[in-house]
C-alpha positions in Angstrom: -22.9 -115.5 -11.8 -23.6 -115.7 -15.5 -21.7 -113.4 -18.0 -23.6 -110.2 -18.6 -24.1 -108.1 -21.9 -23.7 -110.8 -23.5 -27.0 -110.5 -25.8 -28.9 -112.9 -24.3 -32.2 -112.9 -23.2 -33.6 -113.7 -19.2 -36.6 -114.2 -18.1 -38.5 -114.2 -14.4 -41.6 -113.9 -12.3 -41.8 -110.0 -12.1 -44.8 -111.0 -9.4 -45.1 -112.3 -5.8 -45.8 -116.2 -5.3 -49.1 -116.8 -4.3 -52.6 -116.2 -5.8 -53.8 -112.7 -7.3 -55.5 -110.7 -9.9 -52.6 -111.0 -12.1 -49.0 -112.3 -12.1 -46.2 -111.1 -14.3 -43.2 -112.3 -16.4 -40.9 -110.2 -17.4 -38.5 -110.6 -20.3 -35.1 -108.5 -21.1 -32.8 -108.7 -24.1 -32.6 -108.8 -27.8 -34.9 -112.0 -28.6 -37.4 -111.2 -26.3 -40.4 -110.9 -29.2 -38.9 -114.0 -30.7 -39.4 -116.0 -27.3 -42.8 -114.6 -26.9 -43.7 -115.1 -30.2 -43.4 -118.9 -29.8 -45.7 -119.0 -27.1 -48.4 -116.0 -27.5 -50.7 -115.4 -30.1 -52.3 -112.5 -30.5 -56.2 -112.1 -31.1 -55.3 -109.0 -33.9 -53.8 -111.6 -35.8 -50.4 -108.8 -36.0 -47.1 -110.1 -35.7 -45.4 -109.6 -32.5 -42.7 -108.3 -34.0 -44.2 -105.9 -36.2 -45.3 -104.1 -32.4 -44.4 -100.6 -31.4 -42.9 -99.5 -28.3 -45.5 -99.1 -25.1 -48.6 -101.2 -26.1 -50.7 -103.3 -24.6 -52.3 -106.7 -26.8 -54.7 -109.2 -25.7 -54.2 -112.8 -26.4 -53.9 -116.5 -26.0 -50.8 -118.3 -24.2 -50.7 -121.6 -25.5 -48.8 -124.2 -24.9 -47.7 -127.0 -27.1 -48.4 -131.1 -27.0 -45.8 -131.9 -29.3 -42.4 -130.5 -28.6 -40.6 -129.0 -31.6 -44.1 -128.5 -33.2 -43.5 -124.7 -33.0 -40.7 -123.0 -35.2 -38.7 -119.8 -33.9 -39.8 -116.3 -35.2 -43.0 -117.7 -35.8 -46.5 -119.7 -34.5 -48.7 -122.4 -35.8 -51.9 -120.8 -37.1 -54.8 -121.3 -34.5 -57.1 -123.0 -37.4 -54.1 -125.7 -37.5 -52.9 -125.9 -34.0 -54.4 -129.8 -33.0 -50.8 -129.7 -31.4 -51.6 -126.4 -29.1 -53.9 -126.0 -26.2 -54.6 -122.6 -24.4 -52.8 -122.4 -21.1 -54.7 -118.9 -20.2 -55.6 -115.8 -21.8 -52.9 -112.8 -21.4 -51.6 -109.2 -22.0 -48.6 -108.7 -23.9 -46.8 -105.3 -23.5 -43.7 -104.3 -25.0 -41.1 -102.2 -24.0 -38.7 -101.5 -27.1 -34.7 -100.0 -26.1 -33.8 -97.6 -24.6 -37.0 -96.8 -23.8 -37.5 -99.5 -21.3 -36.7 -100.4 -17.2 -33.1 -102.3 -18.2 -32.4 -99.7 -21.4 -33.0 -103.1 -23.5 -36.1 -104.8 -25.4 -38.4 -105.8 -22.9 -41.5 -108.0 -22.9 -44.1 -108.4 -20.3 -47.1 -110.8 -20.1 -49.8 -110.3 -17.4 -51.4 -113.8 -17.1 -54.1 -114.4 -14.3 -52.8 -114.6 -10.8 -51.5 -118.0 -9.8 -48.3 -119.6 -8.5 -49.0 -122.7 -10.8 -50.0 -120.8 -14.2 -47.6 -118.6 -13.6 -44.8 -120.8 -13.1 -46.0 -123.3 -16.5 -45.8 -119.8 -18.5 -42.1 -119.2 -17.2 -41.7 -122.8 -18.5 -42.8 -122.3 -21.8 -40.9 -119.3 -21.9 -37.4 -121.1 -20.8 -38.5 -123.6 -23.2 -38.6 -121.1 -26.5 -35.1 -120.2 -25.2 -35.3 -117.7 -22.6 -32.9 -117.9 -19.6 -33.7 -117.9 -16.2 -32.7 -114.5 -14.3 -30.5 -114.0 -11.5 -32.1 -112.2 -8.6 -31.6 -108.8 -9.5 -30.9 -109.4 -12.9 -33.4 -107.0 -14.1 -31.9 -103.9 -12.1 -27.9 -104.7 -12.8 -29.0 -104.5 -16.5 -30.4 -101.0 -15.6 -27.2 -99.9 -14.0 -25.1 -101.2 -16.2 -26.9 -99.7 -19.5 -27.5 -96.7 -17.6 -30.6 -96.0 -16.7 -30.1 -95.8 -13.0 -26.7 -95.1 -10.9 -25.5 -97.2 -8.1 -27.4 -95.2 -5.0 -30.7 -95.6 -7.4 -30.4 -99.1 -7.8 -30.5 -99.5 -4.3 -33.1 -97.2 -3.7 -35.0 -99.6 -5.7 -34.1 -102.1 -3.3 -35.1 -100.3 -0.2 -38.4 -99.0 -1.7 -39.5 -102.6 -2.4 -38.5 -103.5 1.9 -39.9 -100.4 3.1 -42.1 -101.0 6.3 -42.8 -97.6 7.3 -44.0 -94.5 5.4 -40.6 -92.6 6.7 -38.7 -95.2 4.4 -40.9 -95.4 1.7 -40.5 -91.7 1.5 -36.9 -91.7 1.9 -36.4 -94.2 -1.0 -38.7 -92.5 -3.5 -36.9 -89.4 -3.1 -33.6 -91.3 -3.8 -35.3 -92.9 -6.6 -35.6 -89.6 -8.6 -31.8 -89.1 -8.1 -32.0 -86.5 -5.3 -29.1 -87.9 -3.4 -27.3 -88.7 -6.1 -27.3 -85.4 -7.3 -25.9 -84.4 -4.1 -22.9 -87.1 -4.6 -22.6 -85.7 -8.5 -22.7 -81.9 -6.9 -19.6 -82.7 -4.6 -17.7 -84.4 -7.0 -17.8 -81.8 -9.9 -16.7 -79.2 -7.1 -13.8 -81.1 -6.2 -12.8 -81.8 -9.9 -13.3 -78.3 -10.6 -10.3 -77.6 -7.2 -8.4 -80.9 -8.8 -8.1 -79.8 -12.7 -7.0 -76.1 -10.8 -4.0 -77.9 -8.8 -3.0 -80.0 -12.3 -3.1 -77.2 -14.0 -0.6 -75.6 -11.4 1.2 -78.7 -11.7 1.5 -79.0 -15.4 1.9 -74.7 -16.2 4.0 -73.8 -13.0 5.5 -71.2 -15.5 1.6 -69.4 -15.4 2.6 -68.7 -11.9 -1.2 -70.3 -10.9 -1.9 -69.1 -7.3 -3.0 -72.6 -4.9 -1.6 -72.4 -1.9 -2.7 -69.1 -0.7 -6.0 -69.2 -2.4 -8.7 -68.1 0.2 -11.7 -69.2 -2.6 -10.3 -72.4 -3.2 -9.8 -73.2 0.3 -13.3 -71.8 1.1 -14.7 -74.6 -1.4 -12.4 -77.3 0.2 -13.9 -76.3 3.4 -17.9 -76.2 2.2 -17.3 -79.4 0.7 -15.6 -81.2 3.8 -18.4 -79.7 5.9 -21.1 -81.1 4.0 -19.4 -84.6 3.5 -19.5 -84.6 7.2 -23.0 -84.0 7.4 -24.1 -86.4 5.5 -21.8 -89.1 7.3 -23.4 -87.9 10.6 -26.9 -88.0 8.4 -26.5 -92.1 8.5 -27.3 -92.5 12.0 -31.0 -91.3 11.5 -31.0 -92.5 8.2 -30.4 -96.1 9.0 -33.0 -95.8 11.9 -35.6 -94.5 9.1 -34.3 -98.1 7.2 -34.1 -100.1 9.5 -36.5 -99.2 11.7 -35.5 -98.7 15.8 -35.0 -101.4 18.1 -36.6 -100.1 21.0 -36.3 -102.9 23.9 -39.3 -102.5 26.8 -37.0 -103.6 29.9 -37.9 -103.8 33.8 -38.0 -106.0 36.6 -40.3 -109.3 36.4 -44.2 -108.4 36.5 -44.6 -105.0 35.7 -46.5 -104.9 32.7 -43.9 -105.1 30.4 -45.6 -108.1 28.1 -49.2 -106.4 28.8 -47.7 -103.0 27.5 -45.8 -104.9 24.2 -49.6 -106.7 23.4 -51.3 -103.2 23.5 -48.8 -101.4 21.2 -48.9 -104.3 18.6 -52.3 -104.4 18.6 -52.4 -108.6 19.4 -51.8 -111.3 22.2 -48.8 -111.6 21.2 -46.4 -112.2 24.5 -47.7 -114.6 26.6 -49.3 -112.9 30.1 -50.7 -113.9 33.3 -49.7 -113.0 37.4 -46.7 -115.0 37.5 -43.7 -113.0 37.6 -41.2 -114.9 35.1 -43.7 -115.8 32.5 -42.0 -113.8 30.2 -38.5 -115.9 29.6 -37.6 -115.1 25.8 -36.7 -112.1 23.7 -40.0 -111.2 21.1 -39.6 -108.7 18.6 -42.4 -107.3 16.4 -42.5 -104.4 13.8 -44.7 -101.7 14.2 -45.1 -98.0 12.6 -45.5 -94.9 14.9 -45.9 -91.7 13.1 -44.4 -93.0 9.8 -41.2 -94.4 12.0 -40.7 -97.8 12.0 -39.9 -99.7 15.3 -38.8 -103.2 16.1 -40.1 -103.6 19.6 -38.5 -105.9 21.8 -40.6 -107.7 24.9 -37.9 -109.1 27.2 -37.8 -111.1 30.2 -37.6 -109.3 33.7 -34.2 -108.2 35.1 -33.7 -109.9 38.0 -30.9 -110.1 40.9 -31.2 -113.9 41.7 -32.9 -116.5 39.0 -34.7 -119.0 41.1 -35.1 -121.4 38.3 -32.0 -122.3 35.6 -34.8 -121.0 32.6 -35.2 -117.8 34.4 -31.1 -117.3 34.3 -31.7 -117.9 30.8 -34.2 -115.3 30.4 -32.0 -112.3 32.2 -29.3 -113.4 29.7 -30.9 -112.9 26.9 -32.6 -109.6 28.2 -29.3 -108.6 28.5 -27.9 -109.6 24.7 -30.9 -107.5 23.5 -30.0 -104.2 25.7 -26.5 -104.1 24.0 -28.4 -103.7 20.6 -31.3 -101.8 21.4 -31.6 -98.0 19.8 -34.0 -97.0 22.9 -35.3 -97.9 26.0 -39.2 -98.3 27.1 -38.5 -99.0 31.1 -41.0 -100.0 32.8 -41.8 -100.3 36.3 -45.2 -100.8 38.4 -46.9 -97.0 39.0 -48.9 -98.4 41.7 -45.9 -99.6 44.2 -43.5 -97.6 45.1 -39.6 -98.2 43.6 -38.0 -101.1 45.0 -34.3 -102.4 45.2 -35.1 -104.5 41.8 -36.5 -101.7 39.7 -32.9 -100.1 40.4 -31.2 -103.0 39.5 -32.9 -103.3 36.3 -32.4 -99.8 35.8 -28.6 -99.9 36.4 -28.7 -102.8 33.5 -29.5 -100.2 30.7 -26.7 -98.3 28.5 -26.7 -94.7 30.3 -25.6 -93.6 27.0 -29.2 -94.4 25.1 -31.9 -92.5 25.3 -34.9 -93.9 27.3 -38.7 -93.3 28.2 -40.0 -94.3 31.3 -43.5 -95.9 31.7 -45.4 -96.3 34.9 -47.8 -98.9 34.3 -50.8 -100.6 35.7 -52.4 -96.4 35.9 -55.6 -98.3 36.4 -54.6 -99.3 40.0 -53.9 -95.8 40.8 -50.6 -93.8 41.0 -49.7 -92.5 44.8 -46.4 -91.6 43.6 -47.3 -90.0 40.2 -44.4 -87.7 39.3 -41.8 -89.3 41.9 -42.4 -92.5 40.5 -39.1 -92.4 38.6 -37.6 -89.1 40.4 -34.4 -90.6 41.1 -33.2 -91.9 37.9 -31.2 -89.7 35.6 -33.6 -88.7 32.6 -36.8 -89.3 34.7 -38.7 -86.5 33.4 -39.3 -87.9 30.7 -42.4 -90.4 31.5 -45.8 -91.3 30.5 -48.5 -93.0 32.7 -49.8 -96.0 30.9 -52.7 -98.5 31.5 -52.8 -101.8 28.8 -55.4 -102.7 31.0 -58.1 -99.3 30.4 -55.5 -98.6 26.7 -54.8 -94.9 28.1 -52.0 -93.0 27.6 -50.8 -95.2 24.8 -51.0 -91.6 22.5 -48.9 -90.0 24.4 -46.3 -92.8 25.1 -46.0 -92.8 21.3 -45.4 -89.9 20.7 -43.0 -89.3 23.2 -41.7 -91.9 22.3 -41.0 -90.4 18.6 -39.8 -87.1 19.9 -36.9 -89.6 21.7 -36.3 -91.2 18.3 -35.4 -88.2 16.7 -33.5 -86.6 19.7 -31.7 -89.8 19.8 -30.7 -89.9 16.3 -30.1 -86.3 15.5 -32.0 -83.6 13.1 -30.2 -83.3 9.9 -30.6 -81.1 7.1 -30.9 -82.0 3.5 -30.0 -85.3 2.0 -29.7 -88.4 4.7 -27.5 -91.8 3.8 -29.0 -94.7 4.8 -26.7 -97.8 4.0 -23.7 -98.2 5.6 -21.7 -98.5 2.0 -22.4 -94.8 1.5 -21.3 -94.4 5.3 -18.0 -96.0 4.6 -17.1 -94.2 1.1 -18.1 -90.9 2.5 -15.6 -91.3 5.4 -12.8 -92.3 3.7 -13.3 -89.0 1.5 -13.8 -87.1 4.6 -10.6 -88.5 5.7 -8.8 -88.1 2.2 -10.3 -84.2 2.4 -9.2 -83.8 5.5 -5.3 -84.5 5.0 -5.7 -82.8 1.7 -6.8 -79.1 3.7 -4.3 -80.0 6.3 -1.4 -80.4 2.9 -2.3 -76.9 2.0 -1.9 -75.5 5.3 1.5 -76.7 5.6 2.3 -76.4 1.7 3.1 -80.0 0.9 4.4 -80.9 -2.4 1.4 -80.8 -4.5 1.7 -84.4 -5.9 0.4 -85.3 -2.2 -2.2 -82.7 -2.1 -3.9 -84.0 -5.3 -3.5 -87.6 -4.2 -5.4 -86.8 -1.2 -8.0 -85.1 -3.5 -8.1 -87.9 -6.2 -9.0 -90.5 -3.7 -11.7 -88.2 -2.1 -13.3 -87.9 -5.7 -13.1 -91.2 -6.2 -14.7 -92.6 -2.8 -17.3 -90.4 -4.3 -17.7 -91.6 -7.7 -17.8 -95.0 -6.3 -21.0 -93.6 -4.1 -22.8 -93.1 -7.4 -21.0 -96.5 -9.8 -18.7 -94.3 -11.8 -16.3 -96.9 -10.4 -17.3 -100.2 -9.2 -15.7 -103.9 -9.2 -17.7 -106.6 -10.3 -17.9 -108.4 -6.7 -19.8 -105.0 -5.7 -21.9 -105.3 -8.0 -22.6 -109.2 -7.1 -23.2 -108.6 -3.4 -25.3 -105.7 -3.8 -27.9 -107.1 -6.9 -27.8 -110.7 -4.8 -30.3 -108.7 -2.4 -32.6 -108.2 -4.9 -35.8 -111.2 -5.4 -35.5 -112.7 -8.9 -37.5 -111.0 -10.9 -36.4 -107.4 -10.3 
């Protein structure tokens, strides 16, 4: 990774490949003007570096025949440019410090959407001087000048990934700062109990009262609590992320690949009469009710694999159960329960919630309700035909409804990366012993070690503390460019 704050000035593709309306590049750092100076020219006839902060000016890119022909700081006039040739008319919008994304000078041209015009203005751009970003470049500036804290900078990250509205939601709101906040609130609390003990430690002739103080104990304890609420926030915040992977299992030919089409809206999973037609795991993304879920078609669960591929098949069916969130199981609602539907059944984590779904409704249900009496859980069920689309409302929403049981209501603030998981449980753990320390009157040296580390898993939450290999792992997720 290159050397940052070190005054120079990067350059990317602010834009997705591919052709649009427009396509962005983005420069940050001190020479920024200069670069774009050497390669726009604006119809105003200003100089670029006489621009103020926030405006917008039309243009001409060109670029030049005759390398060296241009001189930095400046441009050939357009009267004498037999060197020059327009590459495309632009925007030029400029950014001036702090007031900008990174907290330095920042350019942006908006050319005309194109991979290939795009890509010859970055060139021109490198050319003048300009170096190439690193992916996430843009945003480590940010944090590091900052404009954003650590838990913001990510939200960036996850807003830009969101697939369902539940995420997008979720990272906007961390965006603003709102969970961060929360981290800030927690640490200043503690502080506030820390510079109490130090001050106990450093006057013990003030005869300071700590160990028998009910209101400092009181705050120990609503801080600890809510710690712990957010750390048991992750596992529906992570789901909100992430999105659920909920696996449709069963025995072979029950409607398991006709149900997986019907909810995804597409032939997707190969189907036909055959039993075993379905021999791989296929996963598709879709959104119900603003939650994301990564459904899972699998093979059917069976006892004895006639063919070596069909072995296969119930292998992998069984890899996917281990890491499936939820359950759709499935089973024929026109034939009674047989020895294989309990096998199958018997193959699922007891410990996961599931929905049962009694498909092929269109041949009739003689069973209806008693369909799935005998397993544990079995009131929960929907009657489902892909074939007529019914009861595909009421699956999903059920299906929701799980989700959320499954995962937990939580209050307030949710965590959704598993960095904030693990800092938060070591300072649950370092808050922990330090209550416990009290309790027994410790020496207070290992009471405010205890604290110390709790406030600092905390400050690490929001970048108060960080280590450059952090830093390089979390920006490497980012696309070039932001």
């Amino acid at each position: 990774m290159p050397e940052y704050l070190s005054g120079d000035t990067i350059v990317a593709i602010a834009t997705p490949p591919g052709e649009g309306g427009l396509a962005v590049i983005r420069l940050s750092g001190p020479e920024s003007l200069v670069y774009a100076a050497r390669i726009f020219f604006p119809a105003s006839g200003q100089a670029i570096a006489d621009f103020s902060s926030h405006t917008i000016h039309l243009g001409k890119i060109l670029k030049n025949r005759n390398v060296g022909a241009l001189q930095a700081g400046g441009h050939t006039p357009l009267q004498d440019s037999s060197s020059l040739e327009i590459l495309d008319q632009a925007l030029l919008s400029v950014f001036r410090a702090p007031r900008s994304y990174t907290g330095e000078l920042v350019v942006e041209l908006s050319v005309h959407g194109g991979t290939l015009l795009a890509r010859k203005a970055l060139d021109l751009l490198i050319s003048a001087g300009a170096r190439m970003a690193e992916p996430g470049e843009f945003t480590r500036r940010a944090f590091l000048n900052g404009k954003l804290d650590l838990t913001q900078a990510e939200a960036v990250l996850d807003l830009i990934h969101s697939k369902s509205s539940r995420a997008l939601e979720t990272a906007a709101r961390q965006l603003t700062g709102s969970l961060s906040l929360c981290f800030k609130r927690l640490k200043e609390d503690l502080m506030k109990l820390y510079a109490h003990m130090e001050a106990f430690l450093d006057f013990p002739e003030e005869d300071l009262e700590v160990y028998s103080d009910a209101q400092m104990k009181a705050q120990l304890a609503r801080v600890t609590s809510e710690v712990q609420s957010l750390v048991q926030s992750f596992t529906r915040g992570h789901l909100i992320r992430e999105g659920a992977v909920v696996v449709i299992a069963g025995k072979p030919n029950v409607g398991k690949s006709s149900l997986f089409n019907v909810l995804i809206e597409r032939d997707r999973a190969l189907v036909s009469p055959y039993a075993g037609t379905t021999r791989d795991a296929i996963e598709e993304w879709l959104e119900v009710e603003g939650y994301g879920v990564r459904l899972v078609d699998t093979a059917g669960l069976m006892a004895e694999a006639g063919h070596p591929l069909d072995a296969l098949g119930v292998q992998r069916t069984q890899e996917v159960l281990k890491r499936a969130d939820a359950y759709l199981f499935v089973a024929d609602g026109s034939q009674a329960l047989d020895a294989e539907d309990r096998q199958a059944f018997q193959a699922l984590d007891a410990s996961k919630p599931c929905l049962f779904v009694a498909a092929k409704a269109d041949l009739g249900l003689p069973q209806g309700v008693k369909t799935f009496a005998e397993f544990p859980g079995a009131e929960n069920f929907v009657n489902v035909s892909a074939e007529k689309r019914s009861g595909l409302a009421e699956l999903e929403r059920k299906l929701v409804e799980m989700l959320k049981q499954g995962a937990g209501e939580t209050a307030g603030e949710q965590i959704t990366r598993l960095r904030h998981r693990r800092a938060l449980e070591t300072a649950l753990e370092a808050l922990q012993k330090t209550a416990l320390a009290l309790d027994e009157r410790a020496s207070l040296e290992l009471v405010t070690f205890d604290l110390k580390r709790a406030i600092d898993s905390l400050r690490e939450l929001i970048g108060e503390i960080y280590s450059e290999d952090l830093l390089d792992v979390l920006f490497s997720e980012f696309c070039i460019g932001k």
